[in-house]
N, C-alpha and C positions, 0 to 999 in steps of 0.2 A: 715427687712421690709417684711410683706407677700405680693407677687403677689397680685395685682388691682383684676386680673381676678376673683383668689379666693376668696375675699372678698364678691365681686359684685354675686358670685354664692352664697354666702352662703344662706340658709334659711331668716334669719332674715333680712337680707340685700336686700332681692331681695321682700322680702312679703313688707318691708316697701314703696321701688320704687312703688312696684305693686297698693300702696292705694294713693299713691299721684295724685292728680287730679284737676291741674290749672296750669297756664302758666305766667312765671315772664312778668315783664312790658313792658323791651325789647323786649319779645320774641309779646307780644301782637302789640308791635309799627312796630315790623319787619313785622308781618302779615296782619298789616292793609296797608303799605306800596307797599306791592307785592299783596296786595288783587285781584287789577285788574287783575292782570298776571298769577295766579295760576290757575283759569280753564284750564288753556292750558296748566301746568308746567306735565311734571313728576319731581316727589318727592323723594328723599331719604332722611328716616330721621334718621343718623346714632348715636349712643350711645342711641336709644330710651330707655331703660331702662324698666320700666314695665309700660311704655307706656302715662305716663304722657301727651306729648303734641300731642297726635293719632289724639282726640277725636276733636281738635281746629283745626290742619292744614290738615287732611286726607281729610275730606270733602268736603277742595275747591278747593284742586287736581285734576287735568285729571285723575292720576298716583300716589298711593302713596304704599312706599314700609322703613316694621321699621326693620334697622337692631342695634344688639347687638353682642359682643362677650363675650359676657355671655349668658350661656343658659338656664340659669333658670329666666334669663330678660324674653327672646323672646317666653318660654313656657308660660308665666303670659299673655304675651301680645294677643298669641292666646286662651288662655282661654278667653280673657277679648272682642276680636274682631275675634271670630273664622273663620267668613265668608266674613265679611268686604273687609279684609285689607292683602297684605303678609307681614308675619313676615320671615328675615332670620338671622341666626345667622351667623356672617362677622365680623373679624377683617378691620378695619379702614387700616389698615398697609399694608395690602395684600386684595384688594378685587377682586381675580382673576375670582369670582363667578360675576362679574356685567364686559359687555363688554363696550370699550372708548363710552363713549359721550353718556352713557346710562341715565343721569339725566341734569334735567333743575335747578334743586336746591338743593342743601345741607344743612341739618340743622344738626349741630352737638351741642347743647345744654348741662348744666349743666357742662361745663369745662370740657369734658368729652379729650379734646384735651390735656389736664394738668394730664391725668395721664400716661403721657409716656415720656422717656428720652428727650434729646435735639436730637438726630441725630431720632429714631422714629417719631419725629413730625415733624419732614421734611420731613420721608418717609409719612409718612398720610398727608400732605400739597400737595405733587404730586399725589397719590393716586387718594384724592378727586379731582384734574385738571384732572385728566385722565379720571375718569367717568362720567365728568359735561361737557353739553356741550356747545360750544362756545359763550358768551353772558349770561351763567347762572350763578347764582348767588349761594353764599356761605355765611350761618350767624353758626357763634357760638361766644362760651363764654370765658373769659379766668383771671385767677387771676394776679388781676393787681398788676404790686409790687412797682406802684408809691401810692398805696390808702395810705393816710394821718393817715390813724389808722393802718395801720398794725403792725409796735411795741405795741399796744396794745396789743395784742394777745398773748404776750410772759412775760405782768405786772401780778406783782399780782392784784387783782382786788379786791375790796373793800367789804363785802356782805352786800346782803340784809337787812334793819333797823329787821327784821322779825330774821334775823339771826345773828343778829351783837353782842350780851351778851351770855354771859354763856359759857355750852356745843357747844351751836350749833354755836355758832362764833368760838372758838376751831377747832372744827370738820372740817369748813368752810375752816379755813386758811392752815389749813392740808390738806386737799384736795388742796388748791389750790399750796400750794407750791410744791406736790408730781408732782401735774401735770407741772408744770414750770419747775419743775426740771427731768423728763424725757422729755419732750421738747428739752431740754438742750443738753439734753445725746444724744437723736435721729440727733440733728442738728451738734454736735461734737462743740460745742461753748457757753461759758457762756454770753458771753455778744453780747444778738441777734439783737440789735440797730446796734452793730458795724458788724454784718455778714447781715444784712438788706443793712445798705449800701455801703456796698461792691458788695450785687449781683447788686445794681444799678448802681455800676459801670460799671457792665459787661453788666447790661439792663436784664438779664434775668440770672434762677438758681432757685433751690428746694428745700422746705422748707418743712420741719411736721409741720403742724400747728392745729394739733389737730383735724380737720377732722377724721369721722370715729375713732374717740379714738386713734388719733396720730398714727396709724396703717399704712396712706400710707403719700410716699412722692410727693409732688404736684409741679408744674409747674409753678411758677410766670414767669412775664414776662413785659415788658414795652411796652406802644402803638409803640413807635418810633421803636422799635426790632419788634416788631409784625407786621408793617407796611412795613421793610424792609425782613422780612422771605414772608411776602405772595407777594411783588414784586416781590423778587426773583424765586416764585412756580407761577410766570405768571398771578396773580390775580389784578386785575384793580378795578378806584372808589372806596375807602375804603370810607365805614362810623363809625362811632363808636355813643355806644348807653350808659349811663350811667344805672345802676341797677335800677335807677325809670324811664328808658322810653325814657327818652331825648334823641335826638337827636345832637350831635355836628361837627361840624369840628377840636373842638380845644383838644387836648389830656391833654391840662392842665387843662381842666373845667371839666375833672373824676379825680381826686386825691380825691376825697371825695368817689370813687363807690370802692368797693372791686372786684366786676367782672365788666368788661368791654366787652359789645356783638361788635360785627364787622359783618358788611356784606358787600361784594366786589362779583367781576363779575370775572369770566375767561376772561382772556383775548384775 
């Protein structure tokens, strides 16, 4: 498995980030939510990437400040907002560059918390308590590993009527089995239904799932774990938000979202 980091710096990886420009439904419901309270908030919005969600929540800031630890994120992002806005380049893990209770909000967005071990994302769960201050709030994203499709990700999949004869059905099924079958090899398990629920046993664990070309390992994890890691790191009022928007109480009305947003408050 290559390093997150070097991915996320490479060229291709980092100009794609750089042209993305709009903000998921969560991330829109989170915003209108805290709308009234963000004139007065300072901002941190960490994993910004090349700078995707700048342009939505910077402006109704008191305060707003984009960090990455990538550095070819945070060069894109002051190219893109040279005078605006500060970009710094900050691991999540260690942000010894920001002093306690230096922010009123935290947005860590796009799962960016899912690409690091189980004991790092405890260290980045205190982290972010330590820089947010008392009363402020924390929204990010996170692969949920109760979503009711996920064994699909691991089927073969059927193709396109467009692609279904000949050659290119061939071709099709070949690719798809190549890919199923490094999948395989990456996860150390042929049959991924039965290591699916297994990590639900344990509520959380990490999976290739073909992201970035099966290249990193990612961070599932279940509301009920997720709900008891950010108790644990002093975080108060969880909400959770399904991938279209919604808002709930109930963690079993997201088995249908593949990522799952949360925002909760320091406590």
């Amino acid at each position: 498995m290559l390093d997150h980091k070097i991915l996320y710096n490479s060229i291709e990886i980092s100009a794609d980030y750089g042209r993305r420009d709009y903000i998921e439904a969560p991330e829109q419901a989170i915003l209108e939510k805290l709308s009234g309270w963000l004139p007065a908030a300072r901002m941190l919005d960490m994993g910004v990437g090349g700078g995707r969600t700048t342009k939505y929540f910077a402006p109704l800031a008191k305060q707003y400040v984009g960090a990455d630890y990538a550095s070819s994120m945070i060069d894109i992002c002051r190219v893109k907002y040279p005078k605006d806005y500060a970009f710094v380049e900050c691991d999540v893990r260690d942000m010894a560059c920001f002093q306690p209770e230096s922010f009123d909000f935290v947005l860590f967005s796009y799962n960016g918390l899912d690409s690091f071990s189980h004991q790092d994302r405890l260290c980045a769960l205190r982290e972010i308590g330590r820089v947010l201050s008392p009363g402020g709030y924390f929204a990010f994203s996170s692969h949920n590993l109760n979503w009711s499709r996920l064994p699909d990700l691991f089927r073969l999949k059927g193709p396109k009527p467009s692609e279904a004869g000949g050659l290119a059905g061939i071709h099709y099924y070949m690719r798809q089995g190549l890919k199923n079958m490094r999948l395989s090899m990456l996860n150390k398990s042929l049959f991924m239904g039965s290591l699916i629920e297994k990590l639900k046993q344990d509520e959380r664990g990490t999976l290739y799932d073909d992201s970035l070309n099966g290249k990193v390992c990612l961070y599932y994890i279940t509301c009920r774990e997720q709900a008891r890691q950010l108790a644990q790191s002093g975080f108060t009022d969880l909400s959770f938000f399904g991938k279209n928007g919604k808002e709930t109480s109930c963690p079993g009305a997201l088995d249908r979202s593949p990522w799952i947003y949360y925002l909760c408050r320091k406590g």
